[in-house]
C-alpha positions in Angstrom: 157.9 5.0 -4.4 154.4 6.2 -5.7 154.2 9.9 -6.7 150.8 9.9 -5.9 149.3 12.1 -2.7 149.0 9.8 0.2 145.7 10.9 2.8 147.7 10.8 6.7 145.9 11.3 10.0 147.8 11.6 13.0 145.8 11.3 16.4 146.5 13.1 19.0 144.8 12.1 22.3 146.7 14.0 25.2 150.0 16.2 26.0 151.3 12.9 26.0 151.7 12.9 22.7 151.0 16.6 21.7 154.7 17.4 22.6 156.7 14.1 21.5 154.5 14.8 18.0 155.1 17.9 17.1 158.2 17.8 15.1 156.7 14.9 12.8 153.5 16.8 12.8 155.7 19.8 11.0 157.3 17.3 8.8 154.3 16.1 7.5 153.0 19.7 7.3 155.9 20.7 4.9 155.4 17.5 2.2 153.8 18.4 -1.1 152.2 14.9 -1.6 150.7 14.6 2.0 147.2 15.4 2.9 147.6 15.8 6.7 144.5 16.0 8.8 145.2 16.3 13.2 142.4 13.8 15.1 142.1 14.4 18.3 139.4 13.9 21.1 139.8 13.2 24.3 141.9 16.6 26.2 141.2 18.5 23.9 138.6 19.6 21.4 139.4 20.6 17.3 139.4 24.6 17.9 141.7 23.9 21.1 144.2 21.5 19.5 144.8 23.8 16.8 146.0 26.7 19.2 148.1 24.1 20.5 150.1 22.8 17.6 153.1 23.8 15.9 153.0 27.7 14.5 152.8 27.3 10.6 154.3 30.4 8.7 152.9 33.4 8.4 149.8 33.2 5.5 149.7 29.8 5.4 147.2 27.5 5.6 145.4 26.5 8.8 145.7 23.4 10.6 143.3 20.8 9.3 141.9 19.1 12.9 138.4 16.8 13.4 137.7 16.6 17.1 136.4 12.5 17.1 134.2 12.8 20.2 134.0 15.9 22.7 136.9 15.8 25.6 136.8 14.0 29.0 134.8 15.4 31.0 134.4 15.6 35.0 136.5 12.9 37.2 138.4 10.2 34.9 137.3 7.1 36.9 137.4 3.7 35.4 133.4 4.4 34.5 134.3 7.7 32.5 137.0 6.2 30.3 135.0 3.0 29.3 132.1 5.4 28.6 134.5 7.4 26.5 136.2 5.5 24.6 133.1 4.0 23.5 132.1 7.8 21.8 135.6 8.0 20.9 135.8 4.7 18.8 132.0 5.2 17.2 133.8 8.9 16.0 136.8 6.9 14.7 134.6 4.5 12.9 132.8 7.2 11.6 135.6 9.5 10.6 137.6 6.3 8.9 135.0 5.1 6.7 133.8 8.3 5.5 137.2 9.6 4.7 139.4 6.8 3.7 143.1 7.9 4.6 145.8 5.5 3.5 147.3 5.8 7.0 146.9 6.7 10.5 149.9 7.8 12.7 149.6 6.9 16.4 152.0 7.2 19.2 152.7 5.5 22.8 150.6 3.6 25.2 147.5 5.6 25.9 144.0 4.2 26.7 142.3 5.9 24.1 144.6 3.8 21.5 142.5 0.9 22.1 139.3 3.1 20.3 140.8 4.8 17.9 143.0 2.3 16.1 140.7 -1.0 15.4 138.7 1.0 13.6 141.6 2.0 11.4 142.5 -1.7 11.0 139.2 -2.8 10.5 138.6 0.1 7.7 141.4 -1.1 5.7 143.9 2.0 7.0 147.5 1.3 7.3 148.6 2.1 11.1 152.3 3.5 11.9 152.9 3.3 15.4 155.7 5.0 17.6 157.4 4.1 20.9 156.6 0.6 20.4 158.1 -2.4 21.9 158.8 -0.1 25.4 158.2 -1.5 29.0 156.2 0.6 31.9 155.7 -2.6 34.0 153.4 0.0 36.4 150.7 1.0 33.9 148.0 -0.3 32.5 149.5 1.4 29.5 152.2 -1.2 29.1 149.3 -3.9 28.1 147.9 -1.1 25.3 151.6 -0.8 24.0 151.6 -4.0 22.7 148.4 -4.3 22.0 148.7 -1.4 19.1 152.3 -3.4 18.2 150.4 -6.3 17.1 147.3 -4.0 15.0 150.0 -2.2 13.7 151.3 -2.3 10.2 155.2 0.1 10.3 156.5 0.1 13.5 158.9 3.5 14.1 160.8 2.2 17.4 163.0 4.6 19.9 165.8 2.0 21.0 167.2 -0.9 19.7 166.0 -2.8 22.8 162.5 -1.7 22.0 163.0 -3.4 18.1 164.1 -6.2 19.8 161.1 -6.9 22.1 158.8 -5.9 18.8 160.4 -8.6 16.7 159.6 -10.8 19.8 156.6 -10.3 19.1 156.4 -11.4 15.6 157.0 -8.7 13.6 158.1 -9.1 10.1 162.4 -7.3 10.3 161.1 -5.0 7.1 158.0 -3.2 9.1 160.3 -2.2 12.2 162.2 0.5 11.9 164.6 2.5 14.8 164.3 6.2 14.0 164.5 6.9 17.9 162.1 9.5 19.9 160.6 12.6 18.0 159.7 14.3 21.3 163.8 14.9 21.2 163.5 16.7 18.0 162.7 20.1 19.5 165.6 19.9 22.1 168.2 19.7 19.7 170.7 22.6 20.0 168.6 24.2 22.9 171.1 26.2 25.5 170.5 26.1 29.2 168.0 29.5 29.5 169.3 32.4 31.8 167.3 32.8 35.2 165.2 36.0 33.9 164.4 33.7 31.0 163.3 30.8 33.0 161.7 32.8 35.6 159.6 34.7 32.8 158.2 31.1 31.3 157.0 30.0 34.9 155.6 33.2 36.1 157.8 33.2 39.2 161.5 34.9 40.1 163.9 31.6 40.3 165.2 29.9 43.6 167.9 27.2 42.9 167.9 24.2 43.0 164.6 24.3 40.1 162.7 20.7 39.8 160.3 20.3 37.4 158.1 17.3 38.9 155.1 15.3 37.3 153.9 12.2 39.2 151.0 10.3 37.1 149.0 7.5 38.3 150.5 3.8 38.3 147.7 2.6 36.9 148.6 -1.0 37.3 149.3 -0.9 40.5 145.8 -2.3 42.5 144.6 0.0 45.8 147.9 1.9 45.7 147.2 5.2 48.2 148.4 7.5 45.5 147.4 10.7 47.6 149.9 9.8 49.6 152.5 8.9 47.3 152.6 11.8 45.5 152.2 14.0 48.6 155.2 12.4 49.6 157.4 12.9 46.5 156.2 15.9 46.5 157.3 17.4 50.0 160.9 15.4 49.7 161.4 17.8 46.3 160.1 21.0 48.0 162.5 20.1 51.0 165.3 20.0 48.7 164.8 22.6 46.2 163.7 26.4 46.0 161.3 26.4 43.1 159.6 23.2 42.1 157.3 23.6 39.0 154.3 21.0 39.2 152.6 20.1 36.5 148.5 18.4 36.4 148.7 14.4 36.3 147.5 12.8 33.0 143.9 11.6 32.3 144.3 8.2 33.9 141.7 6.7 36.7 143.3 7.8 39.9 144.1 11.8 38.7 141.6 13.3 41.2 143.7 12.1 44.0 146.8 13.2 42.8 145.2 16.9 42.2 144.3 16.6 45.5 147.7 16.3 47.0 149.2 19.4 44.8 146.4 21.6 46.3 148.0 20.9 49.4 150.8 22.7 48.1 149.9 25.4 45.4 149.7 28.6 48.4 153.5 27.4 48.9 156.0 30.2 47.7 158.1 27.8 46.2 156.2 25.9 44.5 154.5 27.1 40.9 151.8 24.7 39.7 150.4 24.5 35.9 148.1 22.1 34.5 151.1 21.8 31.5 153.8 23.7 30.3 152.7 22.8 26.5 155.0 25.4 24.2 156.9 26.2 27.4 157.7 22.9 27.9 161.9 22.6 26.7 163.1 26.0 27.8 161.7 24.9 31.4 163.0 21.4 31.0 166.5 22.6 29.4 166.4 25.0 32.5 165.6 23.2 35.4 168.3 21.4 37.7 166.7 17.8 38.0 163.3 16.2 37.1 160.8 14.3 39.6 157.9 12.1 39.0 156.9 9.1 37.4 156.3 10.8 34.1 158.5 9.3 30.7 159.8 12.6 30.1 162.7 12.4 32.7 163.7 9.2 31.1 163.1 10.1 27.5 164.1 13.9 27.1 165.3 15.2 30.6 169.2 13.3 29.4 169.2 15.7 25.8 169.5 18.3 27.3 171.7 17.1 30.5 169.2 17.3 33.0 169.0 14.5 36.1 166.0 12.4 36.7 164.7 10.7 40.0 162.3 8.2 38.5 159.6 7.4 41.1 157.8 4.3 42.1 157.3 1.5 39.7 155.4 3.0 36.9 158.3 3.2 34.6 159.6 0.2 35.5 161.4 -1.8 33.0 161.9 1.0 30.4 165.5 1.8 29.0 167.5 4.5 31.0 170.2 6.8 31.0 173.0 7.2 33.6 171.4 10.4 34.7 168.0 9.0 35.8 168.5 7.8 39.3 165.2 5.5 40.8 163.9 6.0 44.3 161.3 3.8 46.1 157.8 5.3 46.8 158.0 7.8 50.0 158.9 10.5 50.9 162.1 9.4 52.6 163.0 7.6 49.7 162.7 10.5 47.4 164.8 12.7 49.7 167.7 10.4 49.5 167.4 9.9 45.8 167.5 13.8 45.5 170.0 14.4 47.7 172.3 12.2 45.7 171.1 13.6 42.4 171.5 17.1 43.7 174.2 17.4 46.6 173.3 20.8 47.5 171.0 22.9 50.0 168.1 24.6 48.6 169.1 28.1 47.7 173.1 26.9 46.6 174.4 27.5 43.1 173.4 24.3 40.8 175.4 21.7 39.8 176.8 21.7 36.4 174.7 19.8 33.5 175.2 16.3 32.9 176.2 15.8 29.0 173.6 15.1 26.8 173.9 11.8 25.7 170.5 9.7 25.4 169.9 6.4 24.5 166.6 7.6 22.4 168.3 8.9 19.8 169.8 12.0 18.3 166.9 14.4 17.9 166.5 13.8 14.5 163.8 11.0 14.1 161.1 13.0 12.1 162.6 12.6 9.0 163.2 8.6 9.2 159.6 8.7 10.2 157.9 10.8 7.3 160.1 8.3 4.9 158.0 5.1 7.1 154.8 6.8 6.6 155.1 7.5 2.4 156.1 3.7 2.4 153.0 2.2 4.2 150.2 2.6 2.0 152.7 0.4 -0.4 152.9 -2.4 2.2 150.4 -5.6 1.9 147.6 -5.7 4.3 148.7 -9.5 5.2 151.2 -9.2 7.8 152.7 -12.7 8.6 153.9 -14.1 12.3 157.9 -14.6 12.6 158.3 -17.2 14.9 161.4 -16.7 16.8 161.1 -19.0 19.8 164.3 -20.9 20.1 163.1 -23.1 22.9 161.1 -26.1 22.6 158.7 -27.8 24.6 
């Protein structure tokens, strides 16, 4: 291994991958030979992101954090993001050649990976890339998964299913590597919150049963009425349970009608609506009684810390799961009954007891194994070969 100080970027588009990053963004923080510099540019600006991000001890130095195009702006229709990600890839381009790092971290499935990564490839900087070789048959995002697999040069996988589908794909055995999910690293050893406790992180005196529900658009799904989809999932969870905690769709095409339907909702006593729990977000989730949406995180986290999940809809569809993530249909009858056998109670009853934590993600300890991936790429030939694995034959 060279002793020599390697230059890392880590983008960081969205809460998407604000949260799930964090605990590799502190590892990276913390290594002497690492020059670590945040990119972001599409929810947020530099000065924002850097309120957002881990807290570094006290004196030390600030985050370092180039903002690669200003954030979205206005509706996020189809129009928006193509004229986005144009600014946001001619910022990448710029950013890349003028500064040269030896490697650029990127994680997941978002749009915005499609501008900000070529321009790595094409600039000569190695790319690690985490939460490959996942299925989300329902999104759009599914495509831009594999897409960023294939421009990739270390691949820092979640599941052994997902290394499978990424050697599928060609990948050389040496560049894929299962460290499993970061975004578990900050729940491990976190206790179920007491009710002052939770009740002081939403604002709101708690009513059990608590859902914490997030319902993004399926964005491969054509003409889909999602206004009434996730009006529907919606009133099924505030049927069942006496504080729901809603939190603001991502920045996909289709979020204005989403928004729409929780402002149905947001003068309801029982319900408490933020645009995203950022810092807040594991004490509510370690504190909640079940999760509700179409969002990863009640497939990914929700199990470490014994939570139960109601998956909507077909967004996730085809990712890994738990025993504790239950599927229901699209409707608000189908919701109900998914709930009701999650839950079994009333609204206002005692809560069931946690499921145990056991997640096929990982342990909670993945930031480490992925620090050691990103030392080793700058080491690793720009030439990456196909591995053909097809067994059958024409």
């Amino acid at each position: 291994m060279t002793t020599d100080r390697i230059s890392v970027a880590v983008f960081v588009g969205t809460r998407a991958d604000l949260g799930p990053l964090g605990s590799v963004l502190e590892a990276l923080r913390e290594c002497a030979d690492i020059d670590l510099t945040v990119l972001t540019g599409v929810a947020f600006g530099a000065d924002e992101l850097a309120t957002r991000l881990p807290d570094r001890p006290t004196g030390g130095p600030p985050w370092r954090v180039v903002g690669l195009a200003a954030p979205v702006a206005g509706a996020v229709e189809a129009t928006a993001v193509l004229e986005h990600g144009a600014r946001l890839g001619a910022g990448a381009a710029r950013w890349m050649l003028d500064s040269r790092p030896d490697v650029l971290v990127v994680l997941g499935d978002r749009w915005e990976l499609l501008h900000v990564v070529p321009p790595a490839v094409l600039a000569g900087v190695r790319v690690v890339h985490l939460h490959g070789g996942e299925v989300t048959e329902g999104a759009v995002d599914d495509r831009v998964r594999h897409a960023v697999t294939k421009l990739a040069d270390q691949h820092c996988v979640a599941s052994e299913d997902a290394a499978r589908r990424v050697l599928g794909l060609g990948e050389p055995a040496a560049r894929v590597h299962v460290t499993g999910a970061p975004g578990l690293d900050r729940l491990v050893g976190l206790s179920r919150p007491g009710e002052e406790t939770l009740a002081a992180a939403i604002g709101r005196p708690v009513v059990r049963p608590v859902a914490l529900f997030t319902y993004h658009p399926p964005t491969a799904v054509e003409s889909a009425p999602l206004r009434d989809w996730a009006a529907g999932a919606l009133a099924a969870t505030i049927d069942r349970c006496g504080t729901v905690v809603v939190t603001h769709p991502g920045l996909d095409p289709g979020r204005e009608e989403i928004l729409a339907a929780i402002a149905e909702v947001v003068d309801d006593d029982r319900v408490v609506v933020r645009e995203s729990l950022g810092r807040d977000y594991p004490l509510v989730l370690s504190g909640v009684d079940v999760v509700v949406g179409n969002s990863s995180s009640g497939i990914i986290e929700a199990a470490s810390v014994g939570v139960p999940a109601v998956d909507v809809g077909d967004r996730q569809r085809g990712r890994l799961r738990g025993p504790g993530v239950v599927h229901a249909d699209e409707g608000r009858v189908a919701v109900g009954a998914a709930l009701d056998a999650v839950l079994g109670l009333g609204p206002g009853q005692a809560a069931r007891p946690p499921l145990p934590a056991a997640n096929p993600y990982g342990d909670g300890h993945a930031a480490a194994a992925v620090v050691d991936v990103v030392r080793s790429a700058p080491a690793a030939p720009r030439a990456k070969g196909f591995v053909d694995r097809t067994e059958a034959t024409r």
